[in-house]
BAROVO-438778 format. One record per residue: residue in one letter; x, y, z of N, C-alpha, C, O in turn. Coordinates in steps of 0.05 Angstrom, whole numbers, padded with zeros to 5 digits, always signed. Example, Ala and Ser with C-alpha at 12.3 -4.5 7.8 and 13.67 -1.06 7.14 Angstrom:
// residues 2
A+00264-00114+00156+00246-00090+00156+00264-00066+00156+00285-00066+00169S+00257-00045+00142+00273-00021+00143+00258+00001+00157+00268+00023+00161
// end
This chain:
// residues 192
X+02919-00160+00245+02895-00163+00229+02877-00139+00232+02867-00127+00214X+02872-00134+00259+02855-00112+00264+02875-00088+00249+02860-00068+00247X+02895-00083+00239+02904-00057+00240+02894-00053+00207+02888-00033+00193X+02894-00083+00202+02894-00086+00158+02868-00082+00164+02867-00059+00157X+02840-00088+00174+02818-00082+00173+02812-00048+00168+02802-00035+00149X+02826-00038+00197+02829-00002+00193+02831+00008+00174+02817+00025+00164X+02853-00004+00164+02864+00011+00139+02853+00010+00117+02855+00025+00098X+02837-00021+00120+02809-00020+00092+02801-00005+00086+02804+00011+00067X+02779-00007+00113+02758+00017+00121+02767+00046+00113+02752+00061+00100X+02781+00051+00118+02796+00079+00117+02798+00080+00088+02785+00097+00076X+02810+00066+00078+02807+00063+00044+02786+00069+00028+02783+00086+00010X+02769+00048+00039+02740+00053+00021+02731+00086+00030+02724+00099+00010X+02730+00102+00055+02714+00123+00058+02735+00147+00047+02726+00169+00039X+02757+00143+00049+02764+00164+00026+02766+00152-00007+02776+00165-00026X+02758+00131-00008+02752+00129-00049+02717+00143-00046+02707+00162-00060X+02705+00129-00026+02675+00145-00030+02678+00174-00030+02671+00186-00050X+02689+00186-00008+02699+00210-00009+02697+00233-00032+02685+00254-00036X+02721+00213-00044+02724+00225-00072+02712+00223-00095+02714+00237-00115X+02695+00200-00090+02671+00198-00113+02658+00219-00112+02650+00230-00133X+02652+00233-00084+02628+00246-00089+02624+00271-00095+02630+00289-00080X+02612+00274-00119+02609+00298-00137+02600+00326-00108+02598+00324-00084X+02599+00346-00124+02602+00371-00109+02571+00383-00110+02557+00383-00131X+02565+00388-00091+02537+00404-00089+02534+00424-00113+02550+00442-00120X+02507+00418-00125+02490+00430-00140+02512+00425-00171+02516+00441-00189X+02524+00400-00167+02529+00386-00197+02501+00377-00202+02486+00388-00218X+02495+00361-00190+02457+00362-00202+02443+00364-00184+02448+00354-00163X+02422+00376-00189+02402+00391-00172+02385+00368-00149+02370+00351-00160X+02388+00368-00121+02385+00356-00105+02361+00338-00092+02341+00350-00086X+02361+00313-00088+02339+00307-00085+02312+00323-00083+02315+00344-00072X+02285+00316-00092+02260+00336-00081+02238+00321-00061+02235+00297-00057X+02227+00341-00050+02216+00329-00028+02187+00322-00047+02178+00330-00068X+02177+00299-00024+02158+00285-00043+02137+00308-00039+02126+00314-00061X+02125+00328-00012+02110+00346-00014+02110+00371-00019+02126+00386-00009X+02088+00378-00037+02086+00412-00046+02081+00431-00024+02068+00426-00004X+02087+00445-00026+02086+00468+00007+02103+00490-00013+02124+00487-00025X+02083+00519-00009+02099+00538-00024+02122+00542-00010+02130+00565-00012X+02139+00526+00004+02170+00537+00016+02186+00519+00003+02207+00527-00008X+02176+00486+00003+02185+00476-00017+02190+00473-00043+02207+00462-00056X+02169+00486-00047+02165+00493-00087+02193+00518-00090+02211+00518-00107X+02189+00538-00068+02217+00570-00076+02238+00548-00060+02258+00562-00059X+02247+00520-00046+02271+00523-00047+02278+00509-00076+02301+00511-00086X+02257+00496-00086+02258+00475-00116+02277+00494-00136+02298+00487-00147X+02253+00531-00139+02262+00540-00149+02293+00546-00150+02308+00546-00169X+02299+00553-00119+02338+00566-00115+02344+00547-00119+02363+00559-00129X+02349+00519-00124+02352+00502-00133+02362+00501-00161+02384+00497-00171X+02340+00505-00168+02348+00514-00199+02366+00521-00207+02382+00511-00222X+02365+00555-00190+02389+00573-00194+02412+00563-00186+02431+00569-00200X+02418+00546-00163+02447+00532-00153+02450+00519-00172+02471+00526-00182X+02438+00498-00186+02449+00481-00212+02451+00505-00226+02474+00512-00219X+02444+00522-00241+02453+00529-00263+02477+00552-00263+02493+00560-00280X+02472+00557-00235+02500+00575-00233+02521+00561-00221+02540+00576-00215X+02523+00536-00216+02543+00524-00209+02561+00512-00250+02585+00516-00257X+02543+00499-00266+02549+00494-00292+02552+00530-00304+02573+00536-00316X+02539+00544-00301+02546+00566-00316+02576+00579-00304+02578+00602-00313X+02592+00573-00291+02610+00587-00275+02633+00563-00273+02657+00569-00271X+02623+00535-00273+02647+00515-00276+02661+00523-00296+02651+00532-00316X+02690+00519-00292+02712+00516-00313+02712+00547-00327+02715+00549-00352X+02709+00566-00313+02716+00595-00324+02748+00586-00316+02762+00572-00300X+02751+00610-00342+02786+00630-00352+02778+00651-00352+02756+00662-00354X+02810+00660-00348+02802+00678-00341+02800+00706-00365+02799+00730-00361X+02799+00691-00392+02790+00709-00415+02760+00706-00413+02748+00725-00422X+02745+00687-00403+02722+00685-00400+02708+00713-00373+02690+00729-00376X+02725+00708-00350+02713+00729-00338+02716+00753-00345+02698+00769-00342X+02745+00762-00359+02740+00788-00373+02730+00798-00399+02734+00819-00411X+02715+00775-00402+02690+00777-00431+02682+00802-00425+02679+00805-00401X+02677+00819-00438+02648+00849-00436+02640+00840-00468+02657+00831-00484X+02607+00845-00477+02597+00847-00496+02600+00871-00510+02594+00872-00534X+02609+00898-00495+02610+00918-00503+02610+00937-00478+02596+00932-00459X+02629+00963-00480+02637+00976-00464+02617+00990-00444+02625+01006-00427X+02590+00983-00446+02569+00996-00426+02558+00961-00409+02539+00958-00393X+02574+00943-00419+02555+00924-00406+02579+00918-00381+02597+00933-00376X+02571+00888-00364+02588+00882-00343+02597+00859-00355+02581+00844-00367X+02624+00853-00353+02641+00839-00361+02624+00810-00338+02607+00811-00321X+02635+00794-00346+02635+00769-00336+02639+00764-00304+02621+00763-00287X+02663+00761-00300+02665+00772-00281+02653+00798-00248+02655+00796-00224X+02641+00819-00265+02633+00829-00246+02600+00822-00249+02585+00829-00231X+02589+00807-00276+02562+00802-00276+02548+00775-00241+02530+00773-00225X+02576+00760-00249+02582+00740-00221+02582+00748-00196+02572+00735-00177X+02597+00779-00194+02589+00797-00173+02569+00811-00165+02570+00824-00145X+02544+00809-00185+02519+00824-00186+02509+00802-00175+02499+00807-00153X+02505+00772-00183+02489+00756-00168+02497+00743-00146+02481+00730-00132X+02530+00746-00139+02521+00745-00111+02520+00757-00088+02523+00748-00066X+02513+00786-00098+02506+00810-00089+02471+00798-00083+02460+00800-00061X+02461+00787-00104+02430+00778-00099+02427+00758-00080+02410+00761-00062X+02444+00735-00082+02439+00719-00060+02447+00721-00042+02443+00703-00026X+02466+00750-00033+02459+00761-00005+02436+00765+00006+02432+00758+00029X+02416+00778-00012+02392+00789-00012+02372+00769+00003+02357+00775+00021X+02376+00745-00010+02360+00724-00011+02362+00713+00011+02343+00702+00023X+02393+00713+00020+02390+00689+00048+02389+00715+00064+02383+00700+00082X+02390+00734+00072+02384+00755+00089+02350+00759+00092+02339+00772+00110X+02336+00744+00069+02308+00741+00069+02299+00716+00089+02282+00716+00106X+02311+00702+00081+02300+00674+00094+02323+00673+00122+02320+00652+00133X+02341+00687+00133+02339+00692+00153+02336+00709+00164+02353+00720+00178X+02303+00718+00158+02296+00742+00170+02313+00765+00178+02316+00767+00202X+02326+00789+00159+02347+00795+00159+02346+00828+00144+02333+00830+00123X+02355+00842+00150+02352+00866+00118+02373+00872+00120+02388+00874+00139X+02376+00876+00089+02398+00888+00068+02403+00905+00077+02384+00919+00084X+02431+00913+00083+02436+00938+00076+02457+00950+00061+02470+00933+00049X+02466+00976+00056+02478+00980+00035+02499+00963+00017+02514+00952+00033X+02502+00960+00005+02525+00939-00013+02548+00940-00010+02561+00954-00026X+02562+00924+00014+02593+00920+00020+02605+00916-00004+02592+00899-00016X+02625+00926-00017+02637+00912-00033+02664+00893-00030+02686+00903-00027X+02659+00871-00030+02685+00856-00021+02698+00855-00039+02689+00853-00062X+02724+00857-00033+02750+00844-00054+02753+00803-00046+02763+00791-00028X+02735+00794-00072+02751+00764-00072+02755+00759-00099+02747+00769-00120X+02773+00735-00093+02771+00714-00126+02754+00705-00135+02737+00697-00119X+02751+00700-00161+02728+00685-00171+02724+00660-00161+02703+00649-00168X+02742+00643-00142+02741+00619-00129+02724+00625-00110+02704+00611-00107X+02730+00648-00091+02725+00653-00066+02694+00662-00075+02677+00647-00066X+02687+00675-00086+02665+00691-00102+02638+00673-00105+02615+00678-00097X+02653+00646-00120+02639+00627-00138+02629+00604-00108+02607+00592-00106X+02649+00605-00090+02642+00589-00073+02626+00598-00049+02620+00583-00031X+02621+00624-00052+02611+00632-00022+02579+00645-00038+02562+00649-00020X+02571+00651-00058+02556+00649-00083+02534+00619-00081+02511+00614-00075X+02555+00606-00088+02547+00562-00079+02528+00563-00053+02505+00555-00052X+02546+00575-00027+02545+00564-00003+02514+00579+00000+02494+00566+00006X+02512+00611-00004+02494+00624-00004+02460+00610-00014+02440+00602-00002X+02467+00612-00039+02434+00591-00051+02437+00567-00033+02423+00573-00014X+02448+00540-00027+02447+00524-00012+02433+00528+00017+02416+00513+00025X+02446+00553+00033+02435+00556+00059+02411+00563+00051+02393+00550+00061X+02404+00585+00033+02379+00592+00026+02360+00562+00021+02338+00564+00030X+02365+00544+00011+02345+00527+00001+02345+00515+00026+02324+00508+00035X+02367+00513+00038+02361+00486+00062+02345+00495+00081+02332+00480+00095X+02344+00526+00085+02323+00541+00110+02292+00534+00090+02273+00524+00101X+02292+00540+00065+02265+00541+00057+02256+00510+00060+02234+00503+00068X+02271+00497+00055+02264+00459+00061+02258+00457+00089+02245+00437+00093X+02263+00472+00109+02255+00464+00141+02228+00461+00137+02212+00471+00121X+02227+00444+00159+02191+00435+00163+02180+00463+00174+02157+00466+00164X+02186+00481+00188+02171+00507+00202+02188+00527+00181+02204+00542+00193X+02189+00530+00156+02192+00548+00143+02159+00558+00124+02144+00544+00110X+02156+00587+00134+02147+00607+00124+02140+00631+00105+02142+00653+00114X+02135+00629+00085+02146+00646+00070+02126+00665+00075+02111+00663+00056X+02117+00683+00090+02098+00700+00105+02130+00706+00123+02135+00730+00124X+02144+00692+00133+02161+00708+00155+02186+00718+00142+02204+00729+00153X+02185+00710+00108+02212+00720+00091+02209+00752+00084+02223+00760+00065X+02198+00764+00093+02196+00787+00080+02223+00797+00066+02241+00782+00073X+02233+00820+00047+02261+00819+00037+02258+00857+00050+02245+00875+00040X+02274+00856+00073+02268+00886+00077+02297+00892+00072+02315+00876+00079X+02302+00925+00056+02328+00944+00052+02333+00966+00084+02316+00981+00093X+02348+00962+00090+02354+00990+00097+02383+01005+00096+02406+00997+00098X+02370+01033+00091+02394+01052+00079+02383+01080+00081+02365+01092+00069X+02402+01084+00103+02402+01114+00107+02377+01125+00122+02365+01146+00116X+02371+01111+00140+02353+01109+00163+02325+01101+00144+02303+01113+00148X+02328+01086+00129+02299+01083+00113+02291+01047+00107+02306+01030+00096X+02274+01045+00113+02265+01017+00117+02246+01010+00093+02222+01016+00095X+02252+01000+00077+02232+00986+00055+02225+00956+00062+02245+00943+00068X+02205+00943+00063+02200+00914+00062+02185+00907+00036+02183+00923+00018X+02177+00890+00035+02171+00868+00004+02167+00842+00018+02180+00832+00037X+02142+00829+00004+02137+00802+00012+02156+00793+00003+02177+00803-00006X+02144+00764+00007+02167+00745-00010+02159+00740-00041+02172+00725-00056X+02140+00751-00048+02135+00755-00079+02148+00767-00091+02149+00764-00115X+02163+00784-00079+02176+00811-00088+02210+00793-00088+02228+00797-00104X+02211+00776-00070+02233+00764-00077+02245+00755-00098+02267+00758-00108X+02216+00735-00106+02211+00717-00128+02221+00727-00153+02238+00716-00168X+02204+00756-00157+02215+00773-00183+02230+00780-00181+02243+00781-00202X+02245+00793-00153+02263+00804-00158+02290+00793-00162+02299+00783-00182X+02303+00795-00136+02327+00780-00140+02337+00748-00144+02360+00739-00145X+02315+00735-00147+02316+00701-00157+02312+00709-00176+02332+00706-00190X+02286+00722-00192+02288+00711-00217+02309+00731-00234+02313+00727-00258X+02323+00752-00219+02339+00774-00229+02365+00754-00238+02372+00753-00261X+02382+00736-00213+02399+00720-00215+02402+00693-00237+02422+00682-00246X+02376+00687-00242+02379+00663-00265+02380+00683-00292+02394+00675-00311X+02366+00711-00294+02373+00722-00320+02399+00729-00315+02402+00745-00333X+02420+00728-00303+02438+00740-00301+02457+00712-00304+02478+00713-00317X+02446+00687-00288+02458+00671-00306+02466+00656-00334+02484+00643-00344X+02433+00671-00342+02442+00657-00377+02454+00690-00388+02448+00695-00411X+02468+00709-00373+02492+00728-00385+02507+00704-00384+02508+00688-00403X+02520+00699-00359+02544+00686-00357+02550+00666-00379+02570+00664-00392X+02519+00645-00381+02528+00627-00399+02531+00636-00431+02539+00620-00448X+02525+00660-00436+02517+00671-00467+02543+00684-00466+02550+00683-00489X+02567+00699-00447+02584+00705-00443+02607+00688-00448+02629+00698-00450X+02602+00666-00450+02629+00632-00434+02621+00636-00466+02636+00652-00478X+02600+00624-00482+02595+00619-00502+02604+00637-00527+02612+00627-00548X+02602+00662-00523+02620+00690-00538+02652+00685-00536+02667+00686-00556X+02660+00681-00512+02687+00684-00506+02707+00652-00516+02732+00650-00514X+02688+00628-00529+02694+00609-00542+02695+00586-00517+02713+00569-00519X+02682+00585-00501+02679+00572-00480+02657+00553-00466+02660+00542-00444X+02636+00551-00482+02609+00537-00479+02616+00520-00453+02638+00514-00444X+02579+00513-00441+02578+00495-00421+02587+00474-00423+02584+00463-00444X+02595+00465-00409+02600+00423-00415+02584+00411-00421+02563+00414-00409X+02584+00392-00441+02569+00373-00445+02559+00356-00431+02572+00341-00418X+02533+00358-00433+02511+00329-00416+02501+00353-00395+02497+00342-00373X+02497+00379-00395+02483+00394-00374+02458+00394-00379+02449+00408-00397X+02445+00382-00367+02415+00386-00372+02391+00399-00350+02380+00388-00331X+02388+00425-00361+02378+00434-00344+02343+00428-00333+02337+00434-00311X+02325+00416-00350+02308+00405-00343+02306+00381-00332+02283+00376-00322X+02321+00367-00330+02327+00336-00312+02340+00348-00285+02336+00338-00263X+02359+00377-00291+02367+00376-00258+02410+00355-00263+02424+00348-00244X+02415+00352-00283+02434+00327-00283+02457+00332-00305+02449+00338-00328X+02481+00331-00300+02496+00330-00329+02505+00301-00325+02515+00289-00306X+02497+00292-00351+02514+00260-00355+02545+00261-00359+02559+00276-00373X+02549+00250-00351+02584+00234-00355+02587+00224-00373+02609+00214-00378
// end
């Protein structure tokens, strides 16, 4: 009897398991208080929903979309932002850039370490002793040190990455591929 109980149990937590949808399918609970660390992780937030729907269900005629031979194809536009949210979580863990590794991955590998990136970023800005006075976004390259508040973040590479997301989605959409239906980006939710 005890063994048929186990094996219930075990049952039900992998069907829950598998119910459960994938981070930044919709944009994650919000905390009930305003605190400017909470409001910029609201914002990356944003950006994780919309670059998780703007990047679901690519082909790969979709990543090698270009609008025209001086622009960046699909694919490496994906590589520009998460070239940014290096930027970003190297900010919020007090951290500086430096020159631009270029990695060789897949768009799987790309798309998912991209995901993981905004996520850590939001979850440090959600800590109760998060700062945005201690994010500064400092470069260095070639013995030269630039810093930037975290305003400079704001414009720069956050809000650089959501314009770079509606490429992707204006890209999917050229290449005959539109978002899925029920994405709604002001609710935060795609319906089923």
């Amino acid at each position: 009897m005890q063994r048929i109980i186990i094996f219930i149990a075990l049952l039900f937590s992998i069907m829950s398991q598998a119910q459960e949808k994938p981070y930044y399918y919709q944009i994650p609970d919000t905390s009930t208080v305003y605190t400017p660390a909470t409001v910029a992780a609201r914002l990356v937030d944003g950006l994780g929903f919309r670059y998780f729907w703007a990047t679901e269900g690519l082909t790969e005629k979709d990543l090698s979309f270009q609008p025209s031979k001086e622009a960046r194809t699909s694919f490496e536009t994906i590589e520009h932002i998460y070239g940014l949210t290096n930027v970003l979580l190297n900010a919020v863990n007090e951290r500086p850039t430096g020159p631009a590794q270029q990695e060789k991955m897949s768009y799987t590998e790309l798309r998912e370490k991209t995901l993981q990136n905004i996520r850590t970023a939001s979850e440090i800005l959600k800590s109760a002793d998060a700062d945005l006075n201690n994010y500064d976004m400092v470069f260095e390259r070639n013995n030269n040190r630039q810093r930037y508040p975290f305003w400079n973040l704001i414009n720069g590479p956050i809000s650089d990455a959501l314009w770079h997301v509606g490429q992707v989605v204006t890209f999917r959409r050229s290449s005959g591929n539109p978002l899925p239906a029920g994405v709604n980006v002001l609710r935060g939710i795609k319906s089923d």
